[in-house]
C-alpha positions as CSV (number, residue, x, y, z in Angstrom):
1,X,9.4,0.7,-13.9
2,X,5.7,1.8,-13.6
3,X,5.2,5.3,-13.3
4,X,3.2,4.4,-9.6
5,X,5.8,2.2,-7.7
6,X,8.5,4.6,-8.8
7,X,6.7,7.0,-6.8
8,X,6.2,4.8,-4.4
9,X,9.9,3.6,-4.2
10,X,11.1,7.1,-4.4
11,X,8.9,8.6,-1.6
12,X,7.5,11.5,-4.0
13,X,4.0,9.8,-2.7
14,X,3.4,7.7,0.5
15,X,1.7,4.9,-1.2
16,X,1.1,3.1,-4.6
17,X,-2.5,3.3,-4.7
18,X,-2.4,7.1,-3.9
19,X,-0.2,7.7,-6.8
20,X,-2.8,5.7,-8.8
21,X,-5.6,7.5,-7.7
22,X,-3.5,10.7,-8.2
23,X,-3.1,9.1,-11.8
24,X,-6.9,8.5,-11.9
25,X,-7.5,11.9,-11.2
26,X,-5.1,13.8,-14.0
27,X,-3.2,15.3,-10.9
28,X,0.4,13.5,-12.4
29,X,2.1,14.3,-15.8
30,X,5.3,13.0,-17.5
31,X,7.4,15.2,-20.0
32,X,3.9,17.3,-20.2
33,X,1.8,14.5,-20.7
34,X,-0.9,13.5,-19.0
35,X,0.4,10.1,-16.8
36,X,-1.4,6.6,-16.2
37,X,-0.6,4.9,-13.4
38,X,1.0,1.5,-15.6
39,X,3.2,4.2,-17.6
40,X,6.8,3.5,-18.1
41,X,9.4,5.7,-16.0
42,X,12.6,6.9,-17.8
43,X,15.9,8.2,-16.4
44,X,15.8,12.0,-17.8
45,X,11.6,12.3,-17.9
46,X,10.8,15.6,-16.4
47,X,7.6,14.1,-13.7
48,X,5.1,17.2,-12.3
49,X,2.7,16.5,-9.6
50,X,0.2,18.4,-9.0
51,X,-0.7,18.2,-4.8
52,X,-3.4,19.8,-3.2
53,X,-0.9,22.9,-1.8
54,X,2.2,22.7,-4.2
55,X,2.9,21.8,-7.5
56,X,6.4,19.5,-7.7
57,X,8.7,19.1,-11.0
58,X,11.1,16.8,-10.7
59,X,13.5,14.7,-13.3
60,X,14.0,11.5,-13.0
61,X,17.8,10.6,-12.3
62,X,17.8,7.1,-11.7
63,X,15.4,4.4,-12.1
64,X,16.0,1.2,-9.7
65,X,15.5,-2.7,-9.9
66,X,14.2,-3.1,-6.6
67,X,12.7,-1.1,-3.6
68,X,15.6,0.9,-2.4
69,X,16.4,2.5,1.3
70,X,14.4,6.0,2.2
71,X,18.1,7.2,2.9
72,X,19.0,6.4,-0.9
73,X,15.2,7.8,-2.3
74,X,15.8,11.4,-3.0
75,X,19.1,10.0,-5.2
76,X,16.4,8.9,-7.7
77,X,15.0,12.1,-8.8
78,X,16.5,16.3,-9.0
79,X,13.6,18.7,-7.8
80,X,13.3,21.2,-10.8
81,X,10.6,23.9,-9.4
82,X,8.3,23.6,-6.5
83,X,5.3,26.0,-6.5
84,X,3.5,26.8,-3.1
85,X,-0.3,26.8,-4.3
86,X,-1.7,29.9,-2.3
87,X,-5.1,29.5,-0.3
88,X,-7.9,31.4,-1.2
């Protein structure tokens, strides 16, 4: 699955094309590389996003066929580290 409708599916971003302009912008890595937004997604990558106030690893745990339900969304990824950014 693309690396932004996984996102998408899995509710780690709101919306497809904010995950590809997240992409656009170098704020998304996979396994410590640098992501684009057509990249494939992988059960055990390690995904970090970069947000405006947190930084958010997470590994990938399962990756679907389909659009799932928001209930079963946070059963496709295991938060690692989350990093509160601190405001200057």
């Amino acid at each position: 699955m693309r690396l932004d409708k996984f996102l998408k599916v899995s509710r780690l971003i709101k919306r497809r094309t904010e995950a590809k302009k997240a992409c656009l912008a170098k704020c998304i890595r996979i396994n410590n590389r640098i992501a684009k937004a057509g990249d494939e997604v992988k059960i055990a990558d390690e995904i970090e996003i970069n947000f405006a106030n947190k930084i958010l690893q997470a590994k990938v745990l399962d990756v679907p066929l389909k659009n799932i339900s928001a209930e079963k969304a946070s059963s496709l990824y295991e938060v690692i580290k989350e990093i509160k950014k601190e405001e200057d």
